[in-house]
C-alpha positions in Angstrom: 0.0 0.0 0.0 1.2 3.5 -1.1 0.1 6.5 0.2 1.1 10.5 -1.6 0.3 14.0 -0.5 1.0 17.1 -2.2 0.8 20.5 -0.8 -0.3 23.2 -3.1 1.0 26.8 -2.6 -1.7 28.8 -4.5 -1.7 32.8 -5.1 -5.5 34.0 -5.9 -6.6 36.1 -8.1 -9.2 38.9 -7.7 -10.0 37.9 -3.9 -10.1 41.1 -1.2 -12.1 39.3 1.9 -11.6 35.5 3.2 -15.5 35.0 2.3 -14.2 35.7 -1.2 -11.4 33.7 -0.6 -13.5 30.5 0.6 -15.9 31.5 -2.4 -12.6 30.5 -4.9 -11.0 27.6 -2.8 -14.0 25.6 -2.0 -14.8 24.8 -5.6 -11.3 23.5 -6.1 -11.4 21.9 -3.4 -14.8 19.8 -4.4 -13.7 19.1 -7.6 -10.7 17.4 -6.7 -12.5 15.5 -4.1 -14.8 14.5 -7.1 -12.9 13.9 -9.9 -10.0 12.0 -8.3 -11.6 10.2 -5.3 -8.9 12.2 -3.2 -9.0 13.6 0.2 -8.5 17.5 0.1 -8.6 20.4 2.1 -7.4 24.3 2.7 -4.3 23.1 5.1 -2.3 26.3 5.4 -2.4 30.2 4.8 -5.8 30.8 5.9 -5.5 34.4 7.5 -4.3 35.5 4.0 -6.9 35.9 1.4 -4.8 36.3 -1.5 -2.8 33.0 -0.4 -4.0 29.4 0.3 -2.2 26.3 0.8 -4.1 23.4 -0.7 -3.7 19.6 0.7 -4.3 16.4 -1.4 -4.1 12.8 -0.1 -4.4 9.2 -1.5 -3.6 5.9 -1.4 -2.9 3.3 -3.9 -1.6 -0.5 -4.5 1.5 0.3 -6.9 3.5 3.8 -6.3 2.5 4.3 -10.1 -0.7 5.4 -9.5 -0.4 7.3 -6.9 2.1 9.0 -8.6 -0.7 9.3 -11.7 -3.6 10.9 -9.1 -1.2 13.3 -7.5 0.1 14.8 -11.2 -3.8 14.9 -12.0 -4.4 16.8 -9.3 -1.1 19.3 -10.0 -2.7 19.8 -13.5 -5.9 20.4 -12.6 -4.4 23.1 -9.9 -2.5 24.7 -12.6 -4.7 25.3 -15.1 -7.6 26.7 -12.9 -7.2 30.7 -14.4 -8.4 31.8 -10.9 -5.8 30.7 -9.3 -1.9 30.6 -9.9 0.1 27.3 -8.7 3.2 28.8 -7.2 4.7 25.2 -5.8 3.9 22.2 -4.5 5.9 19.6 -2.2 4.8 15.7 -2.7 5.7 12.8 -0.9 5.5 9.0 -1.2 5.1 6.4 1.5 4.7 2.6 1.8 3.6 0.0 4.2 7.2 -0.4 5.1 8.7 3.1 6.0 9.3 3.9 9.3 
């Protein structure tokens, strides 16, 4: 069993309140949940509203397809035009790491 996160640094757009903020991310945030049968949440930056840190997390049989999801969800991230992908930071576990 592999599990991968990746951590999304993301710079909003035209966003001046955190209503206006939640009213960009939680969309995002849905259709990641939907489309990749991920979990994902706002996990950092959430006093800023330009600024948002988005979570992803799944788990797979073969480090292949996790590694699949998690490039699915960079793309989708990326090419959002509300939003600008600024970095992200993955990682990869197994059954075995310590």
């Amino acid at each position: 069993m592999f599990t991968g996160t990746l951590t999304a640094d993301l710079l909003l757009g035209d966003v001046h309140s955190l209503k206006g903020k939640r009213a960009v991310v939680r969309p995002i945030v849905a259709e990641l949940r939907r489309r990749f049968a991920v979990a994902a949440a706002e996990v950092g930056d959430q006093d800023l509203h330009r600024r948002v840190q988005v979570g992803v997390a799944t788990v797979a049989g073969e480090p292949g397809q996790v590694i699949d999801v998690l490039d699915a969800c960079e793309r989708l991230l990326a090419e959002r035009p509300e939003v600008t992908l600024l970095s992200t930071h993955r990682q990869l576990h197994s059954d075995g790491d310590d």
